[in-house]
C-alpha positions in Angstrom: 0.0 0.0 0.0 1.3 3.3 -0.9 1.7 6.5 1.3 -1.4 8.6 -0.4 -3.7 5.3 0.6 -2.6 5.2 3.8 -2.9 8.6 4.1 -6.3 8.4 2.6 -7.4 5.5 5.0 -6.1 7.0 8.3 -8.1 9.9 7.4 -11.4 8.1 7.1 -10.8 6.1 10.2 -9.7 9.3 12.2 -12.4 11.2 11.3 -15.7 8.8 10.8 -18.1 12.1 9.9 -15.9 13.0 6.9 -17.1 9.5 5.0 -20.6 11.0 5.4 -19.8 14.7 4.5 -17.3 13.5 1.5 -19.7 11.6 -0.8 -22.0 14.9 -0.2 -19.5 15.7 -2.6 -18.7 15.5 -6.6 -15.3 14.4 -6.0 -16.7 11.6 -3.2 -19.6 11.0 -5.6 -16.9 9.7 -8.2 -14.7 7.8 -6.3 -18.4 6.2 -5.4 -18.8 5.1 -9.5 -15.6 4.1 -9.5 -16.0 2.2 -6.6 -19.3 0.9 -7.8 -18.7 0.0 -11.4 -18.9 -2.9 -12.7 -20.9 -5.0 -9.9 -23.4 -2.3 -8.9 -21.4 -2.1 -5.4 -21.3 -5.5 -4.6 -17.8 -5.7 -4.1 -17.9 -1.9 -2.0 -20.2 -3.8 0.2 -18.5 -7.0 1.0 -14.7 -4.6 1.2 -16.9 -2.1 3.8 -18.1 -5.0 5.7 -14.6 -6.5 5.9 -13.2 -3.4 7.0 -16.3 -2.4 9.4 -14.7 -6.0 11.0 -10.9 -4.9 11.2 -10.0 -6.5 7.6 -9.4 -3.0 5.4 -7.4 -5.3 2.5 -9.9 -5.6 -0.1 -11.0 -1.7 0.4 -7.4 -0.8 0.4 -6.9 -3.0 -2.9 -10.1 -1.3 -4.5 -8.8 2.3 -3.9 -5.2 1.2 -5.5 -6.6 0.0 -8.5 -8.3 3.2 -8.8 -5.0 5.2 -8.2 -3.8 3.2 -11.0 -4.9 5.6 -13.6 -3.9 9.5 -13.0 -8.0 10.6 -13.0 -8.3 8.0 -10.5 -5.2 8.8 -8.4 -5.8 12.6 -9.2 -9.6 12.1 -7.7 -7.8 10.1 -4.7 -5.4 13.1 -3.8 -7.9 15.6 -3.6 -10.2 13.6 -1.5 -7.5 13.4 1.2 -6.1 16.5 0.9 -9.6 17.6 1.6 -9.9 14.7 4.4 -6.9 16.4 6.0 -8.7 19.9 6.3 
């Protein structure tokens, strides 16, 4: 796992309201398609209910496929620079 994941994920989990308040957003309503596509959020579900249980590995391999490709890691940076705030 990289550093901007981590980074990403440590935000999250430090800060539980800015889930809800960041898919209020385009940027979180993005990462939600790409989280989403494919399987109509099948896969978001079962990686949000492993993580909800202490297992974060699939989420954290969902977001680095997205940062894979530079809208996807572009999209990921903003997020937690905004996560930070």
């Amino acid at each position: 796992m990289d550093d901007q994941t981590k980074q990403l994920i440590e935000g999250i989990k430090n800060n539980p309201a800015a889930i809800q308040s960041l898919f209020r957003t385009q940027d979180g309503q993005n990462l939600l398609r790409m989280l989403t596509a494919g399987d109509n959020g099948a896969t978001l579900q079962r990686a949000a209910k492993n993580a909800s249980k202490g297992d974060p590995s699939e989420m954290i391999q969902m977001v680095s496929r997205i940062m894979q490709s530079p809208d996807g890691a572009a999209l990921v940076d903003r997020i937690g620079k905004n996560i930070k705030r």
